[in-house]
N, C-alpha and C positions, 0 to 999 in steps of 0.2 A: 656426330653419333657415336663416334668412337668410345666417350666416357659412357656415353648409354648405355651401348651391347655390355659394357664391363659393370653397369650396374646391373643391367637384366640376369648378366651370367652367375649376379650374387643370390638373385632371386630364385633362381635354381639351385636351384641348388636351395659357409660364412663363418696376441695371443699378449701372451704376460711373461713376465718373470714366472720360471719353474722350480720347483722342488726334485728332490731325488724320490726314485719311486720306491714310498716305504709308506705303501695303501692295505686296506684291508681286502676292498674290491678289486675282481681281476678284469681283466680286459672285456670276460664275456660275459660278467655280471653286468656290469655299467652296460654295454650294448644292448642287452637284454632286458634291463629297465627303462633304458630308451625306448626301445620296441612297445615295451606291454603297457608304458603310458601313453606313449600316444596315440597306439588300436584303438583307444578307449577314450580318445577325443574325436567329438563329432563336426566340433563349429569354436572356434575362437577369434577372439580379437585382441590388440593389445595396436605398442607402437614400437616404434623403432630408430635407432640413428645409425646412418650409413657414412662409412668411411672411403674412398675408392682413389685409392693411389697407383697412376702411371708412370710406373719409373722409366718407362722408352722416353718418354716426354718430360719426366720430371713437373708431376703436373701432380695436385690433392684435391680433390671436389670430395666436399662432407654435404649431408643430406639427412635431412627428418621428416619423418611422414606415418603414417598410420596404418594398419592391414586388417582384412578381415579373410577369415579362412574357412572354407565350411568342404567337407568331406561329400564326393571326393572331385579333387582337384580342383574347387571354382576358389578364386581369390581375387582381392582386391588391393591393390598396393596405391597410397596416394600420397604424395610428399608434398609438404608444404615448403620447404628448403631445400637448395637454395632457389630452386625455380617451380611451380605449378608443374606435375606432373602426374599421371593416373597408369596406373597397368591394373589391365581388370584381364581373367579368363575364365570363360565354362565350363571349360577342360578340354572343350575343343577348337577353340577360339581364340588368338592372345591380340587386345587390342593395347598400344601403346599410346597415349594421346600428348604431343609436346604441346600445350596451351602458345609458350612462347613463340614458335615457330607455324602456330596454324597447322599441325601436321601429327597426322594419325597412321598408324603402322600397325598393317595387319597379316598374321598370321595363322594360316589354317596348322593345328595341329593334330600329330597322328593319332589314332586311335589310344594306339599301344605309345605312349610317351614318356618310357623306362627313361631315366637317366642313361643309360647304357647302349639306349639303341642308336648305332653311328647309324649318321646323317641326320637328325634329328634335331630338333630345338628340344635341348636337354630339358626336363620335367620339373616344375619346385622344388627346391631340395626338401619343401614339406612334406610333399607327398610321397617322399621314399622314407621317412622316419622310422617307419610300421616293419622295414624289412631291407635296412643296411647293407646286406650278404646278399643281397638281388644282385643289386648292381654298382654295388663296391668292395672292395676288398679293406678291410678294415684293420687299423693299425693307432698301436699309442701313435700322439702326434709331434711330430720332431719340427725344430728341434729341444719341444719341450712336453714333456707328459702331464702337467699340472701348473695352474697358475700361481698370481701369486697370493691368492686367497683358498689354497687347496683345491680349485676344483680340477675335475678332471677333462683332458685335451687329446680329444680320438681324432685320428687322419683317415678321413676317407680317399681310399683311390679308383676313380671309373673300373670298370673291368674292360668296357669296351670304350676305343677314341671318342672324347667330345668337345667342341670346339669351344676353346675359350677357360679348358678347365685340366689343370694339372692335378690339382687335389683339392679336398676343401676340409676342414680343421672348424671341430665341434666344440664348444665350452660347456662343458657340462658339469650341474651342480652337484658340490662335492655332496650332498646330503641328500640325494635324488631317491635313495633308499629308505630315507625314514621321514621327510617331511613333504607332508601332504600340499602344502602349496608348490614344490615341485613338480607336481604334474606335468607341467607343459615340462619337457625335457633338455632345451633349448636356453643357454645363455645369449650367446654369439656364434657366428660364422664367419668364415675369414675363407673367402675363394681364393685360388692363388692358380694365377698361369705359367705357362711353360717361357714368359719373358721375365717372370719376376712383377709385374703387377698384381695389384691384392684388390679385395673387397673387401670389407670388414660391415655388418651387421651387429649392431645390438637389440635384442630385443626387452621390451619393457613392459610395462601395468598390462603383460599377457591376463586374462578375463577368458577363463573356460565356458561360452556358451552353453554349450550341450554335449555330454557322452553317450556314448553307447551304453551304458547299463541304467541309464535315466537317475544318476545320481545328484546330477549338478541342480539347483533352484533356478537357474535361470534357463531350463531346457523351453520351453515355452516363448524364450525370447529367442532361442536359435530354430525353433518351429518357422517362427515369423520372420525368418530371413527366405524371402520368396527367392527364387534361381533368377528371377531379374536382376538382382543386385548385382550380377555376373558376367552382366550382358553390357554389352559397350554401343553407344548410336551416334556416330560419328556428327559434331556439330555440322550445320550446310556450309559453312566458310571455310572447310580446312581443305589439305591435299591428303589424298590419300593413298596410302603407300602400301603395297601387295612385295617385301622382298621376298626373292628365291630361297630356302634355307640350304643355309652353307654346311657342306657334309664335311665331315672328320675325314681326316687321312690317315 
């Protein structure tokens, strides 16, 4: 479970070759089109390829699988590589299901599930997009500000202890201010712990359901994503697994 917690703690929450910083946009423009794009997303889906490098163990597990996200908090993470696996939650619920293992892992989560809040099973890093400066402290991202196709590399840092996360590192499209298929605000994430282990996330064919000003054609089809999609019902075969959540120091 070990590789696991270090993919979950991607889920939470995810670099290149850099350029010298000689941009138009400042730190708190790019933030801030973060922010008001994706207020304004209600429900997406797309996919994604996960990277998760143990350097204690010298160990690389890569991973692809699929998400769907609908505001606020319920999501669905399903990888088909390297192994069957599903993380579904309703925002108050996080069930983990390993097919391979017969074994399901469940989490009651808090009400209030700020990234921020120690002791806590840290939040999506989705669902903190809307409001960065909650519960991080935000900074170009070292030790590079931009890739190496110009976009831009912000470092989030907790404001309060969370277990599993030293800082986590944004890829953001350098054109996020003038092109409209930027929307979704998100290239990659790259979680990085306090031992030097990484997560790396990319995300791909992201597909804007529905926004909030009723702009998108396909809101109709995020109508029809009932709240069961979010609910998890343990096969009768498997073990099932209630851990304690492990508080920040």
């Amino acid at each position: 479970m070990v590789m696991n917690r270090l993919m979950f703690a991607a889920l939470i929450c995810l670099v290149l070759p850099g350029t010298s910083r000689s941009w138009a946009l400042t730190l708190d423009d790019v933030v801030a089109k973060i922010e008001s794009n994706y207020k304004n997303i209600a429900a997406f889906k797309g996919s994604f390829k996960q990277k998760a490098t143990l350097k204690t163990l010298n160990k690389v597990q890569e991973g692809l699988g699929t998400l769907l996200y609908k505001k606020p908090n319920k999501f669905k993470w399903q990888y088909t590589k390297p192994t069957e696996q599903e993380i579904t939650s309703d925002g108050k619920t996080l069930w983990i299901y390993l097919p391979e293992n017969k074994q399901v892992y469940i989490y009651e989560l808090a009400d209030n599930q700020g990234i921020g809040n120690e002791g806590q099973i840290p939040g999506n890093i989705l669902s903190n997009l809307g409001d960065l400066g909650k519960d991080f402290n935000v900074k170009w991202g070292t030790p590079l500000e931009r890739d190496a196709q110009g976009n831009y590399i912000i470092e989030l840092v907790p404001k309060n202890p969370v277990a599993n996360i030293h800082d986590i590192l944004l890829v953001i499209p350098r054109d996020i201010t003038t092109n409209p298929s930027s929307a979704f605000p998100v290239i990659a994430s790259t979680v990085r712990d306090a031992y030097g282990n990484t997560t790396n996330i990319e995300f791909t064919n992201i597909e804007i359901l529905e926004t909030l000003d009723g702009t998108v054609k396909a809101k109709k089809k995020a109508r029809g994503l009932p709240d069961s999609i979010f609910t998890y019902t343990p096969p009768a075969d498997v073990e099932i697994i209630k851990p304690t959540l492990t508080r920040s120091k």
